[in-house]
C-alpha atoms as a printed R data frame, in Angstrom:
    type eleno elety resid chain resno       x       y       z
1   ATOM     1    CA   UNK     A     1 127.118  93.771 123.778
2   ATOM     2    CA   UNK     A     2 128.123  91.447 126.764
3   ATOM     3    CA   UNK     A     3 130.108  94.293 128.384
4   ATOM     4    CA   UNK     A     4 127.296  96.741 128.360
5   ATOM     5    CA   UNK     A     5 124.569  94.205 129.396
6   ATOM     6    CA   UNK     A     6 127.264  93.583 132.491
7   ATOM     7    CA   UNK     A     7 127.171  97.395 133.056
8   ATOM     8    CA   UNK     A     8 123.378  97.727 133.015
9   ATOM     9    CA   UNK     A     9 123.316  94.467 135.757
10  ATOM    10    CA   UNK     A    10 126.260  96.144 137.773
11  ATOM    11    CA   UNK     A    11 123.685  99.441 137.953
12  ATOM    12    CA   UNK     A    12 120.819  97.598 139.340
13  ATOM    13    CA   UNK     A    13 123.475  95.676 141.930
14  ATOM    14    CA   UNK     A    14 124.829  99.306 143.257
15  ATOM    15    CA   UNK     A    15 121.263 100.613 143.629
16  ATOM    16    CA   UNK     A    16 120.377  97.756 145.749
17  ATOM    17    CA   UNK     A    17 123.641  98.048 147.627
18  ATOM    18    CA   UNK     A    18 122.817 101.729 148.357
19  ATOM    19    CA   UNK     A    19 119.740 100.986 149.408
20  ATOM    20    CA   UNK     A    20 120.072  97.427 151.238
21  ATOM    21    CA   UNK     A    21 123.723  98.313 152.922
22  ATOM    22    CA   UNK     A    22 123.941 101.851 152.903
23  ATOM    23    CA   UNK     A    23 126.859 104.426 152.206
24  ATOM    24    CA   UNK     A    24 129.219 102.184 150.134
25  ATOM    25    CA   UNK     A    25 132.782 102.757 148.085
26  ATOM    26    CA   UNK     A    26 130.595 100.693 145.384
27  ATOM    27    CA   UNK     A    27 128.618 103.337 144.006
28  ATOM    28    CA   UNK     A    28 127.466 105.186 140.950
29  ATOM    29    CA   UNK     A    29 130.374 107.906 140.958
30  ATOM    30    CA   UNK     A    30 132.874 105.600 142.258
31  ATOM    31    CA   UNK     A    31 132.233 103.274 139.254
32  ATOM    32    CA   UNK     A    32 131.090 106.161 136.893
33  ATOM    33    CA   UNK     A    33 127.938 103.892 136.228
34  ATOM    34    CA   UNK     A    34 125.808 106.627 136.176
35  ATOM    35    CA   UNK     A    35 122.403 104.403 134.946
36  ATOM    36    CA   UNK     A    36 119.710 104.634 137.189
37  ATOM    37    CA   UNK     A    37 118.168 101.391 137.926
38  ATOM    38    CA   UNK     A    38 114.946 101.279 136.608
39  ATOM    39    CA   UNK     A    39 116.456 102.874 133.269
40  ATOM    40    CA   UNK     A    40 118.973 100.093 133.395
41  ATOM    41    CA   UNK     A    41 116.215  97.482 133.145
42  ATOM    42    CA   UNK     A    42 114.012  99.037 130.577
43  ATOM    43    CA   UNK     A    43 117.208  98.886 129.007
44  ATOM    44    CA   UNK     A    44 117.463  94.945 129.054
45  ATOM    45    CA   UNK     A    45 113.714  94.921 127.680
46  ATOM    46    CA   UNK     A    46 115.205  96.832 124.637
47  ATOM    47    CA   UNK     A    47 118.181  94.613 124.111
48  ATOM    48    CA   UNK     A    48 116.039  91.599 125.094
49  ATOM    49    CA   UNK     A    49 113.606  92.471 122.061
50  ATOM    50    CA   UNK     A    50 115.920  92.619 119.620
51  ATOM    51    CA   UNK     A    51 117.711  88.884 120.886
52  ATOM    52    CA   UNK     A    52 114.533  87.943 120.578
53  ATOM    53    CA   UNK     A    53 113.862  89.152 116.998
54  ATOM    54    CA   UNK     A    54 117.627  87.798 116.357
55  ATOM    55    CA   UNK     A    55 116.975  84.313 117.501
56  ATOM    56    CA   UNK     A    56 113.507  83.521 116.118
57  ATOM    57    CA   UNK     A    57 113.876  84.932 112.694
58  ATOM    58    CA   UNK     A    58 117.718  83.353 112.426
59  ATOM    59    CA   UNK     A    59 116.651  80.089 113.652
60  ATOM    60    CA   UNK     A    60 113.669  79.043 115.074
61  ATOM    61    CA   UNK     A    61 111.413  80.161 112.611
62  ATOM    62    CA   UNK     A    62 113.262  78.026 110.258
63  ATOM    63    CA   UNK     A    63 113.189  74.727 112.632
64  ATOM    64    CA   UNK     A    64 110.079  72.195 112.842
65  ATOM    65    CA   UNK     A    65 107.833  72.697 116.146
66  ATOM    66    CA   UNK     A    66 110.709  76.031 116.203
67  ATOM    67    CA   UNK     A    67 108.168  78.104 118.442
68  ATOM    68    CA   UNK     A    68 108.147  74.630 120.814
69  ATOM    69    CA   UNK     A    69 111.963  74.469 120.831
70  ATOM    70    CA   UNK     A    70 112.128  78.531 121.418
71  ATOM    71    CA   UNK     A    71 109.916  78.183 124.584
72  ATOM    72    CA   UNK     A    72 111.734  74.760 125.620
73  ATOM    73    CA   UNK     A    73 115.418  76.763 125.427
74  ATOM    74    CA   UNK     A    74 114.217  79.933 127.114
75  ATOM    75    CA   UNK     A    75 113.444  77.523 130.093
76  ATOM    76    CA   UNK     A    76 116.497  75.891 130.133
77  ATOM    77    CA   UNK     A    77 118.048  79.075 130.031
78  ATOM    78    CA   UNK     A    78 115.775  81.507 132.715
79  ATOM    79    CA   UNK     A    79 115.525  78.391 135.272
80  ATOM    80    CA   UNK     A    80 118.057  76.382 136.371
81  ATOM    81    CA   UNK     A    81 119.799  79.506 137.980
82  ATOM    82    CA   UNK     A    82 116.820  80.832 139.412
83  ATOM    83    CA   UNK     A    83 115.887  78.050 140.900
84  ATOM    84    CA   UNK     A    84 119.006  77.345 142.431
85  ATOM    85    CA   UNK     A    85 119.097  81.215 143.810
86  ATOM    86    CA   UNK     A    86 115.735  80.578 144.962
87  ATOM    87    CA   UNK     A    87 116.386  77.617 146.920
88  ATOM    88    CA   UNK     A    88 119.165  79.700 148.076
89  ATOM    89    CA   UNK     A    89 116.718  82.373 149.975
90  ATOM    90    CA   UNK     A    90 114.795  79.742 151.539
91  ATOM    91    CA   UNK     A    91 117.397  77.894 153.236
92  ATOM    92    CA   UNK     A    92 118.828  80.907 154.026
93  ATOM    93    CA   UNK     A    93 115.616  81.661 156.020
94  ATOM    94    CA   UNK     A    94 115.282  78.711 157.122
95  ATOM    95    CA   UNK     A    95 119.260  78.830 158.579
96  ATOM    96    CA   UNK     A    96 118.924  81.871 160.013
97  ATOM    97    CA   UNK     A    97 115.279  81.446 161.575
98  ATOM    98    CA   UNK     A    98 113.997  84.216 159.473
99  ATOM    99    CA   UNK     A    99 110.224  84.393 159.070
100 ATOM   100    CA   UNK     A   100 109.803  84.212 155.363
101 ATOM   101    CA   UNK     A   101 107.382  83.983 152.974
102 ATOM   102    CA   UNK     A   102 108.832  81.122 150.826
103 ATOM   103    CA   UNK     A   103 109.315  78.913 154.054
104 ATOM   104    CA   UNK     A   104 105.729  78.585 154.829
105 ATOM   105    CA   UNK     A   105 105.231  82.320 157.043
106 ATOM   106    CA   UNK     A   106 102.945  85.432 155.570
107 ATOM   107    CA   UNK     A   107 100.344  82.198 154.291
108 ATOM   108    CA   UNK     A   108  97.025  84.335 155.054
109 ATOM   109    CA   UNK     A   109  95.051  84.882 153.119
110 ATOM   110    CA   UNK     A   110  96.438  81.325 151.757
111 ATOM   111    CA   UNK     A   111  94.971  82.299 147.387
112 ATOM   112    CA   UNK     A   112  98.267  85.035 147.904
113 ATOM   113    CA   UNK     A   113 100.253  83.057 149.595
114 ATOM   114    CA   UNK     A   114 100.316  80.182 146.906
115 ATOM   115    CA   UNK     A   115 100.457  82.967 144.076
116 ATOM   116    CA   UNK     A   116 103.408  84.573 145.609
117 ATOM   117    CA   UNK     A   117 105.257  81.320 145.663
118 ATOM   118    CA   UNK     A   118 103.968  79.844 142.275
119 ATOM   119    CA   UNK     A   119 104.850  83.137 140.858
120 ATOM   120    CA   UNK     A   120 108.325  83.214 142.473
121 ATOM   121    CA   UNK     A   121 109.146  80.039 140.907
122 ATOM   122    CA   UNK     A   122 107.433  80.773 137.552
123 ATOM   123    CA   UNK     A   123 108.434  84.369 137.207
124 ATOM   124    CA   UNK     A   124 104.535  84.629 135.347
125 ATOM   125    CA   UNK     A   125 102.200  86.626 137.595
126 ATOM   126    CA   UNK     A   126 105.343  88.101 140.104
127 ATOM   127    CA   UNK     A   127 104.463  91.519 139.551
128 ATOM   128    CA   UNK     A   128 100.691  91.511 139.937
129 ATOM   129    CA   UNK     A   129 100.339  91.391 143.888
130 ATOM   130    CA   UNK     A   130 101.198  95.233 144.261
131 ATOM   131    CA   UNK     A   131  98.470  96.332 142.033
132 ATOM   132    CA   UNK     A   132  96.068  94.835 144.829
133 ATOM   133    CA   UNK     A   133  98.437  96.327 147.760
134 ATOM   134    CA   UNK     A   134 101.741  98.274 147.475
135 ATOM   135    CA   UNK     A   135 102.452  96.153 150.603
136 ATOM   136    CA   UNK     A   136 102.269  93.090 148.692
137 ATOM   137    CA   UNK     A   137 105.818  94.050 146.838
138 ATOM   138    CA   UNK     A   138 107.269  92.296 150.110
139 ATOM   139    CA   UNK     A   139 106.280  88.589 147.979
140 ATOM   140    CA   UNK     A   140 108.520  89.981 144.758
141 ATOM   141    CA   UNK     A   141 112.248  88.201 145.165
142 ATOM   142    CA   UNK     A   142 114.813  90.761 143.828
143 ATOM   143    CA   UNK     A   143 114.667  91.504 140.432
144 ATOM   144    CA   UNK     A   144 111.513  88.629 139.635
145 ATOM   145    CA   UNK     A   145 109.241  90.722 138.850
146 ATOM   146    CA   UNK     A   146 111.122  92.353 135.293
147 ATOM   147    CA   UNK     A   147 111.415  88.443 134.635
148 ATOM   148    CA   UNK     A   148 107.641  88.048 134.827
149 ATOM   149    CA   UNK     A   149 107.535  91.122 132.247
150 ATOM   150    CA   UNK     A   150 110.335  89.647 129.969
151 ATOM   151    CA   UNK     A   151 108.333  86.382 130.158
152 ATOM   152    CA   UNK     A   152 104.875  87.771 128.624
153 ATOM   153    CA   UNK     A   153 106.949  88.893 125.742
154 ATOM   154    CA   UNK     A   154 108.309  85.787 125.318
155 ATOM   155    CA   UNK     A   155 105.335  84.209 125.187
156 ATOM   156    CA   UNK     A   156 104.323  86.637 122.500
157 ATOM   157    CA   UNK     A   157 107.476  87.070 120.540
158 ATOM   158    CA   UNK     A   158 107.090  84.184 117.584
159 ATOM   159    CA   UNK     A   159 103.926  85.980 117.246
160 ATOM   160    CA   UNK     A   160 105.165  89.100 116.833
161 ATOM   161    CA   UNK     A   161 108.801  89.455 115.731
162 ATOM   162    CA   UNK     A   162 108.581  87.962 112.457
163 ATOM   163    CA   UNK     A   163 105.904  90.508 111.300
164 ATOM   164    CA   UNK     A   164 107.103  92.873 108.357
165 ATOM   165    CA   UNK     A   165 109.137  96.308 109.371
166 ATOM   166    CA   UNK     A   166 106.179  98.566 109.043
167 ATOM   167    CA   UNK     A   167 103.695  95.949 111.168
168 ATOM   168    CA   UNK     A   168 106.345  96.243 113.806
169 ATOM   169    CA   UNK     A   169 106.590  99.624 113.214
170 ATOM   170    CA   UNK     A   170 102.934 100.438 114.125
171 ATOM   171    CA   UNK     A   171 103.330  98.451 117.059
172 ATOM   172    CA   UNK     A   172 105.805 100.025 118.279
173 ATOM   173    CA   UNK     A   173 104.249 103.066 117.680
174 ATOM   174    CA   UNK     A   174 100.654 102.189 119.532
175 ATOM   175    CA   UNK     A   175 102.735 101.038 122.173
176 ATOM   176    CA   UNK     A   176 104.749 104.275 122.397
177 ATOM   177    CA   UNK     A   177 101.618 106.210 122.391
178 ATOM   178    CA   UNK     A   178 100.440 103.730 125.066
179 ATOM   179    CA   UNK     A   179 103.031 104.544 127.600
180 ATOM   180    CA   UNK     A   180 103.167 108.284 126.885
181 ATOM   181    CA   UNK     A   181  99.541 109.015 127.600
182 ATOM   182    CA   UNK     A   182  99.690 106.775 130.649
183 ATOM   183    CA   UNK     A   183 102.612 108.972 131.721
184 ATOM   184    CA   UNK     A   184 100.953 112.563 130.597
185 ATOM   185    CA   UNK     A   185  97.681 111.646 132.380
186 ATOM   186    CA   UNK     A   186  99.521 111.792 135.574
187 ATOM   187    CA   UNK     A   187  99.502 107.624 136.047
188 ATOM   188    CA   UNK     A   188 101.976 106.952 138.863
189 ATOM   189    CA   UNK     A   189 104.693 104.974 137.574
190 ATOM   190    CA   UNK     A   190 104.273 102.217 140.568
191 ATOM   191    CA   UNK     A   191 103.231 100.068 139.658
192 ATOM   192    CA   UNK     A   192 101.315 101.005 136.508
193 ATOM   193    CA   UNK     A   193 104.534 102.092 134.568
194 ATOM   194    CA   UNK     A   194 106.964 100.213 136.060
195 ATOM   195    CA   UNK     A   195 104.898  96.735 136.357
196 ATOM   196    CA   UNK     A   196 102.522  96.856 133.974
197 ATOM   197    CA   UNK     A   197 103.421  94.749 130.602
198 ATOM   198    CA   UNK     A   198 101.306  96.644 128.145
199 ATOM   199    CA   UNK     A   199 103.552  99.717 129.165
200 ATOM   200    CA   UNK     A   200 106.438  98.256 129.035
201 ATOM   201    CA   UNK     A   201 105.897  96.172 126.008
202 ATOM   202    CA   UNK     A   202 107.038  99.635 123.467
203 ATOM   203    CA   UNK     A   203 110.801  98.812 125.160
204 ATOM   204    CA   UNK     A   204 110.620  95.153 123.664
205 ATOM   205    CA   UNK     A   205 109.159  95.976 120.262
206 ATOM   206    CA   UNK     A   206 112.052  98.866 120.088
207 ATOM   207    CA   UNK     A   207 114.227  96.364 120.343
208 ATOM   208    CA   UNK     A   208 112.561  93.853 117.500
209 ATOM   209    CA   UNK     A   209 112.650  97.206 115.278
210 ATOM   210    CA   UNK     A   210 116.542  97.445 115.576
211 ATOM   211    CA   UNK     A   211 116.853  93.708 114.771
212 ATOM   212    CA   UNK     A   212 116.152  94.985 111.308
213 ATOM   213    CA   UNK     A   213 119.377  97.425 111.407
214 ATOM   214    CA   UNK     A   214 121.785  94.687 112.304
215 ATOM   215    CA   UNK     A   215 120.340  92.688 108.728
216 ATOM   216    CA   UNK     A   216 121.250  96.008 106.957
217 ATOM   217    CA   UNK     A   217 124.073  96.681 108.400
218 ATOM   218    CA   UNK     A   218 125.888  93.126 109.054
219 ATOM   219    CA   UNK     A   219 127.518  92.804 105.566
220 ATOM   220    CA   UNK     A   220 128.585  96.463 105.359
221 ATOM   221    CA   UNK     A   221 132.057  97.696 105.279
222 ATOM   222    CA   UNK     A   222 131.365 100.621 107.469
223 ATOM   223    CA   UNK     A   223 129.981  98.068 110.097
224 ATOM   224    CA   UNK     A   224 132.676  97.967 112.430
225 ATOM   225    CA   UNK     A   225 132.868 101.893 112.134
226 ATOM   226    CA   UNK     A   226 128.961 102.152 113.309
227 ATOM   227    CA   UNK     A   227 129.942  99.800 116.109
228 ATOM   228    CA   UNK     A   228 132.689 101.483 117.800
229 ATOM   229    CA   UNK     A   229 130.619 104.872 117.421
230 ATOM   230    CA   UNK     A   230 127.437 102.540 119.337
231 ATOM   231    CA   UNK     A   231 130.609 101.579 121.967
232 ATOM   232    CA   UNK     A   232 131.580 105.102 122.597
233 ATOM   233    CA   UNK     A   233 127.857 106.568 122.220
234 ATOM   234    CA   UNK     A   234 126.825 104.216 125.329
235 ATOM   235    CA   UNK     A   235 130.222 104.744 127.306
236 ATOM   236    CA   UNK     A   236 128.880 108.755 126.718
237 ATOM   237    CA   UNK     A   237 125.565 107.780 128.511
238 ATOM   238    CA   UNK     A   238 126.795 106.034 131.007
239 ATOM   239    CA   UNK     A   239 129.263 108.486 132.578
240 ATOM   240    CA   UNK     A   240 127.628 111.922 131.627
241 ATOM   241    CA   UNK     A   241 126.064 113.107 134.903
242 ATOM   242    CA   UNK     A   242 123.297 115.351 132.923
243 ATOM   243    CA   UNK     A   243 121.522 112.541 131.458
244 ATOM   244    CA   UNK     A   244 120.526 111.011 134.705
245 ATOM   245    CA   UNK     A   245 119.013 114.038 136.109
246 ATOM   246    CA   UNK     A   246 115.246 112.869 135.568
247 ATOM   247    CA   UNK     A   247 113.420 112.019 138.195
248 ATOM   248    CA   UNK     A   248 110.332 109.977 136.523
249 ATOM   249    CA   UNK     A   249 111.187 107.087 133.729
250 ATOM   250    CA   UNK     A   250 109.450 109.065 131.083
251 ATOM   251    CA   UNK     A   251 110.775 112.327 131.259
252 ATOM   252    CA   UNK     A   252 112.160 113.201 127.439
253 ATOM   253    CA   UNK     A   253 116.040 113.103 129.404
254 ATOM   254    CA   UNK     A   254 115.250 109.305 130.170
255 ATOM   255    CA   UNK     A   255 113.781 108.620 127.333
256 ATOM   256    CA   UNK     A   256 117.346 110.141 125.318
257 ATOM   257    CA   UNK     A   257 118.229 107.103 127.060
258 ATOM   258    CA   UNK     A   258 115.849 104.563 125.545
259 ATOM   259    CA   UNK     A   259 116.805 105.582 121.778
260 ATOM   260    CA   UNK     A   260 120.705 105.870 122.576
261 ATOM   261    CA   UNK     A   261 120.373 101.876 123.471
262 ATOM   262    CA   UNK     A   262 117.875 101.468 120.801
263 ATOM   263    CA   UNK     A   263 120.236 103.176 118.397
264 ATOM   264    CA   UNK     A   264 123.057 101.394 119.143
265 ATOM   265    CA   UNK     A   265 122.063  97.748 119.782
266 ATOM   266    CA   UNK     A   266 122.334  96.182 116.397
267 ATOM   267    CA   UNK     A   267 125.760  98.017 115.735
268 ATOM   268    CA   UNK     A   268 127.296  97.039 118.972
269 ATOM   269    CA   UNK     A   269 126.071  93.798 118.459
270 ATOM   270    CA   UNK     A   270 127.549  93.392 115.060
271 ATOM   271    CA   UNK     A   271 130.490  94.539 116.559
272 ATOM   272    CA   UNK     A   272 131.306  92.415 119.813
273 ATOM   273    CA   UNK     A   273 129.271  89.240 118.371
274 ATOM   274    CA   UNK     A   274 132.862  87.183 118.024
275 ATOM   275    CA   UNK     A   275 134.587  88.581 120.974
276 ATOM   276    CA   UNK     A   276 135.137  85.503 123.510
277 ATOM   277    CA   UNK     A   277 135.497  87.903 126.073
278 ATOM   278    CA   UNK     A   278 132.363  89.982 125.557
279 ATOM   279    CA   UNK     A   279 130.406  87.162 125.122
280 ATOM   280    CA   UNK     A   280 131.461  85.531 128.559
281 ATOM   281    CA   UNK     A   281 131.053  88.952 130.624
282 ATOM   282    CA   UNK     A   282 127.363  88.415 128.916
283 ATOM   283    CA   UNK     A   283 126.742  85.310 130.108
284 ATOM   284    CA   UNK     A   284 127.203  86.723 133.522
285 ATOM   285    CA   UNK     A   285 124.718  89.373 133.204
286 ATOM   286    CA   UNK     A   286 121.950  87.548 134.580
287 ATOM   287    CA   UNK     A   287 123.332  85.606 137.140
288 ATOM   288    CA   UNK     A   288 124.731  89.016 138.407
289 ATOM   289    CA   UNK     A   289 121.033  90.559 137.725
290 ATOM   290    CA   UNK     A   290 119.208  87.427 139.319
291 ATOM   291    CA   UNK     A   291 121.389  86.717 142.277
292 ATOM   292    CA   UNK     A   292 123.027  90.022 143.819
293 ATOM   293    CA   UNK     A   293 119.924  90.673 145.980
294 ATOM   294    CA   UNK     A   294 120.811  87.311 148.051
295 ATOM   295    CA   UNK     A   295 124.347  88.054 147.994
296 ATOM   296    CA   UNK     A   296 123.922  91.104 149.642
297 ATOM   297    CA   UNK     A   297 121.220  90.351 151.755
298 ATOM   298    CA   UNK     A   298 123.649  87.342 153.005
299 ATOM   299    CA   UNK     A   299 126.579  90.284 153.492
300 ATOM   300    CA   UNK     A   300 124.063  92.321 155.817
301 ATOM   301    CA   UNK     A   301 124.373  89.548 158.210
302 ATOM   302    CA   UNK     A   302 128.205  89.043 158.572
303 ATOM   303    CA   UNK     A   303 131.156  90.185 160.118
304 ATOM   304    CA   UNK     A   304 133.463  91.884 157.202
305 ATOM   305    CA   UNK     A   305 136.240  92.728 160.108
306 ATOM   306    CA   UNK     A   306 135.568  96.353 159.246
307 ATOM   307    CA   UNK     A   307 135.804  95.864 155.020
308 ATOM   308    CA   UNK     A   308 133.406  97.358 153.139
309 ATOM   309    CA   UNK     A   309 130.358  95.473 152.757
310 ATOM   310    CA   UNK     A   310 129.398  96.709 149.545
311 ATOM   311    CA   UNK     A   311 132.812  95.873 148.087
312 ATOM   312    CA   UNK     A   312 132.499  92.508 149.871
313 ATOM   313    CA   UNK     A   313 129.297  92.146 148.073
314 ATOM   314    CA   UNK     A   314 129.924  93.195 145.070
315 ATOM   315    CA   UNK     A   315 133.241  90.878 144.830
316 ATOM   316    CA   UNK     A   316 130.998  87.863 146.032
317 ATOM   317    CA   UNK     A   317 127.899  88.464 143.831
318 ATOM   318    CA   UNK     A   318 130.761  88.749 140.635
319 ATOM   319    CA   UNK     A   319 132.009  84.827 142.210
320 ATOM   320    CA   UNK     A   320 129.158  83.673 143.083
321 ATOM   321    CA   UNK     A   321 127.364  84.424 139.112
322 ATOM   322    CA   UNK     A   322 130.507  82.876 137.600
323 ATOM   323    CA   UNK     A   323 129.626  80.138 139.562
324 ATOM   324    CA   UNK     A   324 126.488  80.124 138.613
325 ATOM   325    CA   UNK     A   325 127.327  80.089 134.905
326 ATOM   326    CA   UNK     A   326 130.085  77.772 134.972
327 ATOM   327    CA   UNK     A   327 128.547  74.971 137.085
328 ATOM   328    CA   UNK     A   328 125.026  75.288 136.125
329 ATOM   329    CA   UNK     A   329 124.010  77.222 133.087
330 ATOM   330    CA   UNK     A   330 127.039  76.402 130.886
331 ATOM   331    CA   UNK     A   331 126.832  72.627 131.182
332 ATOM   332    CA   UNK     A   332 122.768  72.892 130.049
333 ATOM   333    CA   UNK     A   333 124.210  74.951 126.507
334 ATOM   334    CA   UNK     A   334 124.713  71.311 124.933
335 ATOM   335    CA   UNK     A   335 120.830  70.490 125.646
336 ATOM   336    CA   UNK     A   336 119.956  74.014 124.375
337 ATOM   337    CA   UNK     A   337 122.084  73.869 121.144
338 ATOM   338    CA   UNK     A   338 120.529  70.369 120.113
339 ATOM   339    CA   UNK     A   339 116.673  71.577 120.791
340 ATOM   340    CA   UNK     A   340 117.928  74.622 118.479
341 ATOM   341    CA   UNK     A   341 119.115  72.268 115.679
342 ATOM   342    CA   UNK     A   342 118.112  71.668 112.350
């Protein structure tokens, strides 16, 4: 599962390199990662739903205060590296001389200003500015915003993922329904389909649903067989150039997508949950997701004595999110493993 989550990471990095650098030997054909960005991230709210679902019902909702000790650990594990990539932009602003919002610039009206930055550093709330004024998307760092979404569901989640199969199921289905009629009425999908949590909050609960797959299928003998057909049926979607001909989110193409993921979660899961190697190209999935926008933005300004900058970007953001994870996340995992103990 860690490979793939890499993948879907490494598709929102070349978008941003395509659109922040330019023309680029890192991009989609040249890496035959064929996932569109935005598909890519509904993507993570799928496999983020069923982690969710994993985690709670396997341990939380078995511990004392567990719904304290969920929200305490999905802290520890969303903040130390955001903050650090955060501080990051600002100094780089402040280095460079670079009017910035973060730095004290942009402060009127000031009720913005201090929502922009409180939002920044609390992910809650990053995605609402737009609504008011597409200009406002200038106060969303990178990728923030899709941790503001992932944050409302987290906030819901011991609420919601222990419910039976068919409570989820109806859920899921209202939420479905939800996003579909926003999408047949003709609703843009900036920001109302792209920001909005109640229309993005079907991706999550698709993921809680195939949390109840992996249960049935953990113990069976044919488990490894359904995981290497999961492996092969996302390697399919991510090279085959028809599937990423759509040109809105919710066309039925995208959304062949959406079930292929939602499909093949638990299995792959099941399948890679012991491999050391997976699991450690996982744990740089969201560094990577969190961090490549400063990386690049940081490239944009330097001399690469006539290298690619989108290979000298993409090399750096892969260093710089190891060391992210090794010098910042991965010595926190003792603190999380205690709060998540019996």
């Amino acid at each position: 599962m860690g490979t793939f989550r890499v993948v879907l990471a490494l598709s929102v990095m070349i978008a941003h390199i395509a659109t922040m650098v330019g023309p680029s030997i890192i991009n989609r054909e040249s890496l035959h990662i064929l996932i569109w960005s935005g598909q890519a991230v509904f993507a993570f709210f799928i496999i983020s739903g069923f982690y969710m679902a994993l985690i709670i019902n396997e341990k939380y909702a078995k511990l004392p205060n567990g719904t304290s000790r969920f929200y305490l650990n999905r802290a520890l594990r969303l903040y130390p590296i955001h903050w650090v990539v955060l501080s990051l932009f600002a100094a780089g602003a402040l280095v460079t001389s670079t009017p910035y919002f973060l730095i004290g610039d942009q402060m009127e009206p000031f009720g913005r200003w201090l929502f922009a930055i409180a939002s920044n550093v609390f992910f809650f709330g990053a995605e609402v500015l737009p609504f008011f004024d597409a200009d406002n998307a200038r106060f969303i760092i990178g990728p923030i915003w899709s941790l503001s979404i992932e944050c409302y569901f987290y906030a819901l989640a011991p609420f919601i993922v222990g419910r039976s199969l068919t409570t989820l199921a109806l859920l899921g289905v209202a939420a479905f329904a939800f996003r579909i009629s926003l999408y047949l009425a003709g609703v843009p999908l900036f920001p109302w389909r792209y920001f909005f949590f109640p229309a993005n909050l079907v991706f999550f609960l698709m993921g809680s649903l195939s949390y109840h797959a992996y249960v049935w299928v953990r113990d069976k003998a044919y488990a490894r067989a359904l995981g290497i057909t999961a492996a092969l049926l996302l390697a399919v979607c991510t090279v085959t150039p028809a599937l990423w001909t759509a040109p809105d989110l919710d066309m039925p193409i995208a959304w062949l997508f959406y079930v292929c993921v939602w499909v093949a979660t638990p299995f792959l899961f099941n399948l890679s949950k012991r491999a050391r190697l997976d699991n450690f190209l996982g744990q740089l999935s969201y560094p990577i997701y969190l961090a490549h926008v400063l990386v690049i933005v940081g490239v944009r300004r330097i001399d690469t004595f006539g290298i690619d900058k989108g290979l000298v970007a993409a090399v750096a953001t892969f260093a710089f999110a190891t060391c992210l994870y090794v010098f910042i996340d991965r010595p926190i995992e003792p603190f999380r493993r205690r709060i998540g103990a019996a």
